[in-house]
C-alpha positions in Angstrom: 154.7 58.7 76.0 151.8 61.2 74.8 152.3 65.0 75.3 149.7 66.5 77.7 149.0 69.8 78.9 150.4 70.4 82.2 147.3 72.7 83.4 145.2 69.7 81.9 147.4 67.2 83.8 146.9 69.4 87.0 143.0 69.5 86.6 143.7 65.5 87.1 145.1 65.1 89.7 142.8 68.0 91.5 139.7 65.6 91.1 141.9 63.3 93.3 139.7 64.2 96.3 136.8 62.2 94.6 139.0 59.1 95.8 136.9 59.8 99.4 133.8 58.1 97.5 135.8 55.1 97.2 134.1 52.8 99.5 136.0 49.5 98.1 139.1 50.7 98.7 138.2 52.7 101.6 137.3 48.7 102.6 140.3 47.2 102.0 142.5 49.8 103.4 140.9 49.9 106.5 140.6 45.6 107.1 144.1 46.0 106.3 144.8 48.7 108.7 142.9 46.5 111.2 144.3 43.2 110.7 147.9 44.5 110.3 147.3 46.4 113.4 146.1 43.1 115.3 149.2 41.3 113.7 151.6 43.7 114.8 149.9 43.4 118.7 150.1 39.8 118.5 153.8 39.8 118.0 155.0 42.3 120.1 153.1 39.9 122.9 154.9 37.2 121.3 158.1 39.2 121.9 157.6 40.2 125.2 156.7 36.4 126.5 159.6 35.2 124.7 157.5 32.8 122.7 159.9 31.3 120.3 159.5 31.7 116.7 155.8 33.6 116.8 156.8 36.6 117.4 159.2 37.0 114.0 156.2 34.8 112.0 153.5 37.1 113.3 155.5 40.1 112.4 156.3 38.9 109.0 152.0 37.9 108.8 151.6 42.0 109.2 154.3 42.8 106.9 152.5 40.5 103.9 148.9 41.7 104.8 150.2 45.6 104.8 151.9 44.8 101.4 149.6 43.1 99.5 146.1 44.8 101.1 147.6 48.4 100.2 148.4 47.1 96.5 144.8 45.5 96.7 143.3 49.2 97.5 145.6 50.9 95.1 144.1 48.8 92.2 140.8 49.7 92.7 141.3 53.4 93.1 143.7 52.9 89.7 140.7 51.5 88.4 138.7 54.7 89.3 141.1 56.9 88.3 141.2 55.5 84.5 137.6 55.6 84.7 137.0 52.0 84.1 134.7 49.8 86.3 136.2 49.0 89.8 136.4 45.7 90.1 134.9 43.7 93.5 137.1 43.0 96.6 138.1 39.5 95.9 139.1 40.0 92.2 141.5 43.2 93.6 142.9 40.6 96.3 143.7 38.1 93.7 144.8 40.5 91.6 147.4 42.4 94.4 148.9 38.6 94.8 149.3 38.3 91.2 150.9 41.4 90.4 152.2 43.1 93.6 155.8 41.1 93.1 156.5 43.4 90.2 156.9 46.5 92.6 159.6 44.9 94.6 161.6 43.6 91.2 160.9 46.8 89.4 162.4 48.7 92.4 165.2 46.4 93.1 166.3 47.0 89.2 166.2 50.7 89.8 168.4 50.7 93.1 170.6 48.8 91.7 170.9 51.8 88.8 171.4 54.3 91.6 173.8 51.8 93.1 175.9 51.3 90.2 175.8 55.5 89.8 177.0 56.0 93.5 179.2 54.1 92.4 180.8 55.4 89.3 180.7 58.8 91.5 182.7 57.3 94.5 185.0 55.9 91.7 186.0 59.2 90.4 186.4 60.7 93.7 188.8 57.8 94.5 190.8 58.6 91.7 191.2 61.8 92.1 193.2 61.3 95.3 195.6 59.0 94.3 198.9 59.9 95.1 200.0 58.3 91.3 197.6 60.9 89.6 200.1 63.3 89.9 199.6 67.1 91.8 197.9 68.1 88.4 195.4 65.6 87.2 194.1 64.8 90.6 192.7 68.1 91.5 191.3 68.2 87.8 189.4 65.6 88.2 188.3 66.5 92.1 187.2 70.1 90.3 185.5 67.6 87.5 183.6 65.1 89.8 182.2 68.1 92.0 179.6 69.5 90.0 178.7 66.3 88.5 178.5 65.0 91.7 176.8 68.2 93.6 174.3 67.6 90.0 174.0 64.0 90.0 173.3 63.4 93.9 170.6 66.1 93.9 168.9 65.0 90.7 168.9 61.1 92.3 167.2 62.3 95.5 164.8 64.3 93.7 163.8 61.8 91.1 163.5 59.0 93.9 161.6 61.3 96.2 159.5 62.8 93.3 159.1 60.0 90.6 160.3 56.6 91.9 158.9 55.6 95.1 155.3 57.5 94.3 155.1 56.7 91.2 156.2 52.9 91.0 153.3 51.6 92.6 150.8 53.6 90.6 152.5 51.4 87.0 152.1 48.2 88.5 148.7 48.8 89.4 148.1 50.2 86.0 149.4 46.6 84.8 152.9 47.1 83.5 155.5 44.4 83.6 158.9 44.7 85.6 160.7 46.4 82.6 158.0 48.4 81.3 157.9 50.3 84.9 161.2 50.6 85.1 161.0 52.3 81.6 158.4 54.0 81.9 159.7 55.3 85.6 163.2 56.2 83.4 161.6 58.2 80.8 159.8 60.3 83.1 163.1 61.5 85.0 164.8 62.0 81.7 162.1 63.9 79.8 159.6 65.2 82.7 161.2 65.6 86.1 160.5 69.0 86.7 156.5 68.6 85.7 156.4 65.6 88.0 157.8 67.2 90.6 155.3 70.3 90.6 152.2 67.9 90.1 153.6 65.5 92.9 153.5 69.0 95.2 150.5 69.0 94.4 149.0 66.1 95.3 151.3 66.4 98.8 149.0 69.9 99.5 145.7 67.8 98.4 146.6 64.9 100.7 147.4 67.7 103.6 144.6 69.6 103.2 142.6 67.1 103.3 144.0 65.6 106.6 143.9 69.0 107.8 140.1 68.6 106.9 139.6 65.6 108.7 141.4 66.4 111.5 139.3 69.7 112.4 136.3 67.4 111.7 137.8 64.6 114.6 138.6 67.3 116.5 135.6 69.4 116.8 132.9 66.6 116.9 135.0 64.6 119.3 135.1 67.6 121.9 131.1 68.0 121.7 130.4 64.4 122.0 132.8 64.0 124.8 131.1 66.9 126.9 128.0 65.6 126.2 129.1 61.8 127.2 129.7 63.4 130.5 126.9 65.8 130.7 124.5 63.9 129.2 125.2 60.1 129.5 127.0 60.5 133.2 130.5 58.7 132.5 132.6 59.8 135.2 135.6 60.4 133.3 137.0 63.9 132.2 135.8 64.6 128.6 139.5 64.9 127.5 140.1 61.0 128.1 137.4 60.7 126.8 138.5 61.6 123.3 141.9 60.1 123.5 141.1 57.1 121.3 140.3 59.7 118.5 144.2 60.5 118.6 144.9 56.6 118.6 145.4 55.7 122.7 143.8 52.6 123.4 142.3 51.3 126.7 145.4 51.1 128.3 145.0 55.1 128.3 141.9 54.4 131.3 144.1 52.8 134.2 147.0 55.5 133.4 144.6 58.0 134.0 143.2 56.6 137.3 139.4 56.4 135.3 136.6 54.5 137.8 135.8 51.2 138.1 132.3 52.2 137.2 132.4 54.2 133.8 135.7 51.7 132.5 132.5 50.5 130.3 131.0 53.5 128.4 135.1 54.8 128.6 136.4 51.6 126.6 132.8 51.9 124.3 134.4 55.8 123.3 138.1 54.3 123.1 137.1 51.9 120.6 134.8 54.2 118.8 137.0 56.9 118.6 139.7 54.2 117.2 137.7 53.9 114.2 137.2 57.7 113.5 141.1 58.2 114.1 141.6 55.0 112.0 138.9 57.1 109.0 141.0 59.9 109.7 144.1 58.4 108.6 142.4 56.7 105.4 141.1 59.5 103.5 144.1 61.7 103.3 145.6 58.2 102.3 143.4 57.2 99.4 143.8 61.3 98.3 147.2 60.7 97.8 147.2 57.1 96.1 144.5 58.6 93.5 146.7 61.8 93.6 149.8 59.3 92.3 147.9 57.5 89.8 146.5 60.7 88.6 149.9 61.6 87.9 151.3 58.5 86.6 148.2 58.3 83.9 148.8 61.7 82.9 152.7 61.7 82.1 152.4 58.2 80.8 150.2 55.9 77.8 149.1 53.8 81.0 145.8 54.1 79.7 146.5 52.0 77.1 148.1 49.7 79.1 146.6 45.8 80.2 144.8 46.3 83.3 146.0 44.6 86.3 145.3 40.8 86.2 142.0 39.7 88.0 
């Protein structure tokens, strides 16, 4: 791995809010968003009509479209993030159904690390109170396994929070094999933990203050359309149901609240509108943090060397 200057490295993964410009990825995440959504509707129908097998099929359906559409949009916002051409829609599709595989194999290896190390711990503890180990030895090695465990069980939480589950995704995309992530995921907890860490903070305040952004943007121009819906456009419905599709209730929202018969039209035309602004809402602080993770990945790694992911 190359040496970089953290302040350098910060500078990054602050021109992570350019990811908003991504209109690919923005794409891709919200037909993903959409369809998954749809997916997930149709099987909780399935569920509740007792339909047989369509109901598990339909749920697995929104579990393989979530998967492989939000590896489809982190490739192309990897791609903008290393500065190289990003690719077109299809090629990231093909390349998410490739490559995306390597995420769940590169983190089954590394929970099965963390397993075998829970392990070893829970073996020294069980030692330590057998009866055979004498009244000496086993309260030796219960004062030995309790910083190394007090150490060890902090250090795993903080590297998984930190470096393995943001991280991960971001070295697949950049197109690592299975081992090379899991290397290059190792090395960075041995050698860089603490600069991760702080970088990984901030791309959490980026990601927040950017939904904080958004959400005073929803907010404010939902209230003034919604008055002037009523004022203006003569919907008899109160301006506050108005905007509830803005803070994701759907039209189901217009019977509980009694709306009339005669404005259920232009109500259910704001629902649905205001489902997509919510829906924007929730993308851009999203595509802020995946650039903010693959900022950080390209920084503490030679990804940028790397093969890109296949097209």
């Amino acid at each position: 791995m190359r040496e970089r200057d953290p302040l350098s490295a910060l500078s990054v993964v602050l021109r992570s809010v350019d990811a908003v410009r991504n209109a690919r990825a923005l794409f891709v995440l919200l037909g993903t968003f959409a369809v998954a959504g749809m997916l997930v509707a149709m099987a909780e129908s399935a569920l509740a009509r007792e339909a047989g097998w369509w109901g598990p099929i339909e749920a697995a359906a929104a579990l393989f479209v979530a998967f492989y559409g939000g590896n489809a949009a982190g490739i192309l916002v990897m791609d903008d993030a290393r500065g190289l051409p990003i690719r077109e829609v299809p090629d990231a599709l093909r390349a998410a159904l490739a490559s995306a595989h390597r995420l769940l194999l590169a983190l089954l290896i590394v929970f099965a690390g963390y397993a075998i190390a829970a392990g070893g711990l829970l073996g020294l503890l069980w030692v330590s109170r057998l009866a055979v180990s004498g009244p000496v030895i086993g309260p030796l090695l219960f004062g030995l396994a309790v910083p190394i465990g007090v150490l060890a069980v902090g250090l795993a939480v903080l590297s998984l929070m930190a470096v393995v589950v943001p991280l991960a995704a971001p070295a697949v995309w950049s197109g690592a094999g299975v081992l090379q992530v899991v290397r290059n995921l190792f090395q960075l907890v041995r050698e860089r933990l603490l600069t991760v860490v702080l970088l990984m903070a901030a791309v959490t305040l980026l990601t927040a203050g950017m939904g904080a952004i958004a959400t005073a943007v929803v907010t404010i121009g939902g209230r003034v359309i919604a008055e002037l819906g009523v004022r203006v456009v003569g919907v008899d419905v109160p301006a506050q149901q108005l905007m509830a599709g803005l803070f994701g209730y759907g039209l189901r929202s217009l019977g509980a609240a009694g709306a009339p018969t005669g404005s259920t039209g232009h109500a259910a035309a704001a629902l649905v509108g205001g489902g997509i602004v919510f829906a924007l809402a929730l993308l851009l602080p999203g595509l802020v943090y995946l650039r903010g993770t693959c900022a950080v990945y390209l920084a503490m790694t030679d990804a940028a060397t790397d093969e890109p992911a296949p097209h």
